[in-house]
PALUM-7239 format. One record per residue (C-alpha): residue in one letter; x, y, z; residue number from 1. Coordinates in steps of 0.05 Angstrom, whole numbers, plus 32768, in hexadecimal, padded with zeros to 4 digits. Example, Ala and Ser with C-alpha at 12.3 -4.5 7.8 and 13.67 -1.06 7.14 Angstrom:
BEGIN
+------+------+-------+------+-----+
! rest ! east ! north !   up !  nr !
+------+------+-------+------+-----+
!    a ! 80F6 !  7FA6 ! 809C !   1 !
!    s ! 8111 !  7FEB ! 808F !   2 !
+------+------+-------+------+-----+
***
This chain:
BEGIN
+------+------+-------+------+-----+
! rest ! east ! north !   up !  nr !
+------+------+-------+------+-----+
!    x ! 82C2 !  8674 ! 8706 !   1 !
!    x ! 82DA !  868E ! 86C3 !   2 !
!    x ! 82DE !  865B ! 868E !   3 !
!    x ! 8317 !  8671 ! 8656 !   4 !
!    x ! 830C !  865D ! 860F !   5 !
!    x ! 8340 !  8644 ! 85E2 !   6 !
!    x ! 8352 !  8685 ! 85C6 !   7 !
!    x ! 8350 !  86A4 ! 860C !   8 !
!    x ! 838A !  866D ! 8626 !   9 !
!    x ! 83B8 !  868A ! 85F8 !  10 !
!    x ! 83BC !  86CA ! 860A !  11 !
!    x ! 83E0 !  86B1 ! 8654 !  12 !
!    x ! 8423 !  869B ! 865B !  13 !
!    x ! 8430 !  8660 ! 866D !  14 !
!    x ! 844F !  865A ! 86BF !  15 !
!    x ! 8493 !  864D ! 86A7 !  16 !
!    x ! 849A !  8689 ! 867D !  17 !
!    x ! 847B !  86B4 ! 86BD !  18 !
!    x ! 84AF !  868F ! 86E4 !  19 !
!    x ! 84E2 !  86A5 ! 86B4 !  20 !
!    x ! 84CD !  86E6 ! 86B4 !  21 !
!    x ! 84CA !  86F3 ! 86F8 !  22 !
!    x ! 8512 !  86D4 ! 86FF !  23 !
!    x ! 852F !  8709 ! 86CD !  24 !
!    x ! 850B !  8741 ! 86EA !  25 !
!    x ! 8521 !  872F ! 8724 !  26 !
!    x ! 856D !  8730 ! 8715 !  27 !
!    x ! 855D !  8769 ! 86F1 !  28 !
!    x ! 8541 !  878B ! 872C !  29 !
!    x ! 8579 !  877C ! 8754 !  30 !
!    x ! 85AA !  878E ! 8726 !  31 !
!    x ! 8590 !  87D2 ! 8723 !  32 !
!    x ! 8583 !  87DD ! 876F !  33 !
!    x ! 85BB !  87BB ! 878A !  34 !
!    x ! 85F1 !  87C0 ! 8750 !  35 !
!    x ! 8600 !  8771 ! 8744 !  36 !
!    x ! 85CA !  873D ! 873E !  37 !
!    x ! 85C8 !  86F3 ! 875D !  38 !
!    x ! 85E9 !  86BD ! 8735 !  39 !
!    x ! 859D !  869E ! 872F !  40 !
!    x ! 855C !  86AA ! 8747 !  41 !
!    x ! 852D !  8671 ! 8744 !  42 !
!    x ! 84DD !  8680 ! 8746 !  43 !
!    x ! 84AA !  8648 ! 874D !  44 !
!    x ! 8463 !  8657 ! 874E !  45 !
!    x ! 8433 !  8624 ! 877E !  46 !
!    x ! 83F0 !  863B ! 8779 !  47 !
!    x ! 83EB !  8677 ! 87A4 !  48 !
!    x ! 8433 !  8681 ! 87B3 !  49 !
!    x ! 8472 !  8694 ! 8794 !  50 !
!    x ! 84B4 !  867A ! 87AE !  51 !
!    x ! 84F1 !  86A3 ! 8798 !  52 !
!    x ! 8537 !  868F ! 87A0 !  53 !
!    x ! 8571 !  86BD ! 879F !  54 !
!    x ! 85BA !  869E ! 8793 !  55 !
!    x ! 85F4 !  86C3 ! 87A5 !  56 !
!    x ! 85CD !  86FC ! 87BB !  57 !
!    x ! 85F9 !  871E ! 87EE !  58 !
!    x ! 861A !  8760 ! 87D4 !  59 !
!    x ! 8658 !  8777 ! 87D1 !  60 !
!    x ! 864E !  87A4 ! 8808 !  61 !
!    x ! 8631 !  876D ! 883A !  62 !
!    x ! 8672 !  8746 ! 8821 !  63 !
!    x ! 86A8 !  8779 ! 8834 !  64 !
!    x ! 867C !  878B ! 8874 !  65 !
!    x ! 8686 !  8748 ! 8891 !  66 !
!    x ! 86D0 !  8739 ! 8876 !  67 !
!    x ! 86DE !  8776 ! 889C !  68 !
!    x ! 86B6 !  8761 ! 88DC !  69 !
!    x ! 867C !  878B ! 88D5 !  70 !
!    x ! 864E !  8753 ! 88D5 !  71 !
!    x ! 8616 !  8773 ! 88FB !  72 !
!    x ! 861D !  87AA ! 88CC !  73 !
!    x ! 861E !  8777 ! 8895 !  74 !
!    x ! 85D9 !  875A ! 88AC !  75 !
!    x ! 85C0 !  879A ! 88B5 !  76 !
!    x ! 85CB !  87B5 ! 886F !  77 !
!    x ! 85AD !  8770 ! 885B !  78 !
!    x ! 8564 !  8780 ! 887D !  79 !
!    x ! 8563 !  87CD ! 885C !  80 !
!    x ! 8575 !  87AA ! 880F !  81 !
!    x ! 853E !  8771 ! 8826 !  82 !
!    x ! 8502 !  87A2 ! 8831 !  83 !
!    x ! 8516 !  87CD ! 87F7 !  84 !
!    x ! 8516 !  878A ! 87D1 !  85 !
!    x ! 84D7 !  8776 ! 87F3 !  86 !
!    x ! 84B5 !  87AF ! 87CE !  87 !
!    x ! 84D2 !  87B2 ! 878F !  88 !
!    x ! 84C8 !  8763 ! 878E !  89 !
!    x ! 847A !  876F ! 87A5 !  90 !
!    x ! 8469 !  879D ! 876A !  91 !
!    x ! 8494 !  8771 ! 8731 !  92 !
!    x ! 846D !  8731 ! 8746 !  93 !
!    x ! 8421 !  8751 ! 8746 !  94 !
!    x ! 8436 !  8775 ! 86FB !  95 !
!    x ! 8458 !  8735 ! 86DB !  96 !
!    x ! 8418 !  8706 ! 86FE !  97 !
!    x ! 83DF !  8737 ! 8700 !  98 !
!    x ! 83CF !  8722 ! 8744 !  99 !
!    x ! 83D2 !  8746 ! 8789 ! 100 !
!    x ! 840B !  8736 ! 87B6 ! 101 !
!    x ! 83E6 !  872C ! 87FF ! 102 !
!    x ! 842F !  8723 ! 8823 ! 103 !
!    x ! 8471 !  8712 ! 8813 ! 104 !
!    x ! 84AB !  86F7 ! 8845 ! 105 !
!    x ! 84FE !  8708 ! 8836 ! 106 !
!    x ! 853F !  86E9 ! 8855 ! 107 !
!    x ! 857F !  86E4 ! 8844 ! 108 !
!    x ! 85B0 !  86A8 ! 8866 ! 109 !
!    x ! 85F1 !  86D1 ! 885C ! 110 !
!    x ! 860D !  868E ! 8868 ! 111 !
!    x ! 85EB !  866F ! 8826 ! 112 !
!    x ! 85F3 !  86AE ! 8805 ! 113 !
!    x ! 85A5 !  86A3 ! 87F5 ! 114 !
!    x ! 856D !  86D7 ! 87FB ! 115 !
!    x ! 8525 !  86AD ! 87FE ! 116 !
!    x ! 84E5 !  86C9 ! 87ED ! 117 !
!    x ! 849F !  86B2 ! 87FA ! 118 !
!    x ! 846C !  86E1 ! 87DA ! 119 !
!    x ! 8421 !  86D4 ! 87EF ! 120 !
!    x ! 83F3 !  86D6 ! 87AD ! 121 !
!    x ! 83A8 !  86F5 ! 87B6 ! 122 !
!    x ! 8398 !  86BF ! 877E ! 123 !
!    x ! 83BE !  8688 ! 8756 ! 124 !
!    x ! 83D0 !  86AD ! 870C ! 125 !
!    x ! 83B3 !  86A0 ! 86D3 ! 126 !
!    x ! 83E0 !  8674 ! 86A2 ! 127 !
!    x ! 83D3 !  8644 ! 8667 ! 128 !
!    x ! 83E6 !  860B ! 868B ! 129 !
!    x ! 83C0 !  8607 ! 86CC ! 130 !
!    x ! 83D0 !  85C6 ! 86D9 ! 131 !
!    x ! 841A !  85D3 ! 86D9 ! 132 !
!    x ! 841D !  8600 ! 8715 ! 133 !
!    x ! 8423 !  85C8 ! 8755 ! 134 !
!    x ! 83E7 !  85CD ! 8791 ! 135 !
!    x ! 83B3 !  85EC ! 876B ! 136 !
!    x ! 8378 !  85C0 ! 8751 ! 137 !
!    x ! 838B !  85BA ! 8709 ! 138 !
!    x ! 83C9 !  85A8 ! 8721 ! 139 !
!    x ! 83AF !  856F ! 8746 ! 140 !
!    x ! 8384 !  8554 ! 871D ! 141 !
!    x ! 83AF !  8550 ! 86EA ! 142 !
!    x ! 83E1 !  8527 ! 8715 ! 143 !
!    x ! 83A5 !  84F6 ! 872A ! 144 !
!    x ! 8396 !  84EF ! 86DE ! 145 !
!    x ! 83E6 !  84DD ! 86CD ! 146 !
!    x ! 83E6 !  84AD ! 8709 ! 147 !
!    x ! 83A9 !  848C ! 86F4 ! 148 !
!    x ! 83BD !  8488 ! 86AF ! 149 !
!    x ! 840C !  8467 ! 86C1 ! 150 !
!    x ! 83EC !  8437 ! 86F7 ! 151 !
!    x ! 83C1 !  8411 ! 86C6 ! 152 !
!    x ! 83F8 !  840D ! 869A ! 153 !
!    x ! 8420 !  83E5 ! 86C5 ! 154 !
!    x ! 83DF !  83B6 ! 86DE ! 155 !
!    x ! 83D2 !  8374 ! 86C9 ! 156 !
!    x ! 8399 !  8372 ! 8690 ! 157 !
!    x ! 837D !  832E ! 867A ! 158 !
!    x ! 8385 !  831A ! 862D ! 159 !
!    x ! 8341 !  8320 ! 860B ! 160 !
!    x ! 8320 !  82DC ! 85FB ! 161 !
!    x ! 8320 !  82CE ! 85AC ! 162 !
+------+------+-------+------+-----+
***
């Protein structure tokens, strides 16, 4: 295991300003491949996974598609934007958190008008506040130390004798 120094910590970002990054990238991305982006996309780090959330992601395409019946056709066009997504998606995430992608799962519920993505991380990224990113050990520890610290707040302690 690598121990950072102090100098070394701040030279990461901190997990929300990946997250951010990846969101914007992400519209960004889409913007350019698919010629409108989502009205949001939401990216939360948990130790060795990324969960991306895509709102209002169907197209304009997919849209006039199924207002015109085409459904099928609708869902189709959805799979071929999904694994042309799928890599774009793959090679943002492993530039933005220097880590290999090992998998990474797409859908869209047309219904929702929400594409979800769960990319599979080779390793949990390195950030400047560990212990922010939930299910990893810093993470937990950190929670244990927060929960020790409120519950004796709220205990009973004895006055000390004069």
């Amino acid at each position: 295991m690598h121990i950072t120094s102090s100098s070394d910590k701040r030279a990461f970002s901190t997990v929300g300003e990946l997250e951010r990054l990846l969101s914007q990238n992400i519209q960004a991305l889409c913007r350019r491949c698919l010629g409108q982006q989502p009205t949001n996309v939401l990216c939360h780090l948990f130790g060795q996974e990324l969960v991306i959330i895509l709102e209002n992601s169907r197209t304009l395409v997919e849209q006039c598609l199924s207002d015109k019946g085409a459904s099928d056709l609708s869902l189709e066009v959805r799979q071929i934007l999904n694994q042309h997504l799928k890599q774009e998606i793959n090679a943002l995430v492993e530039s933005i958190l220097q880590v290999s992608v090992r998998g990474l799962l797409i859908d869209t519920c047309t219904g929702l008008e929400r594409t979800g993505i769960i990319v599979a991380l080779s390793d949990t990224p390195l950030v400047r506040n560990p212990n922010r990113i939930p299910k990893t050990p810093a993470y937990k520890q950190a929670r244990r130390k927060e929960m020790s610290r409120t519950a004796t707040k709220g205990c009973y302690q004895p006055a000390k004798p004069n």
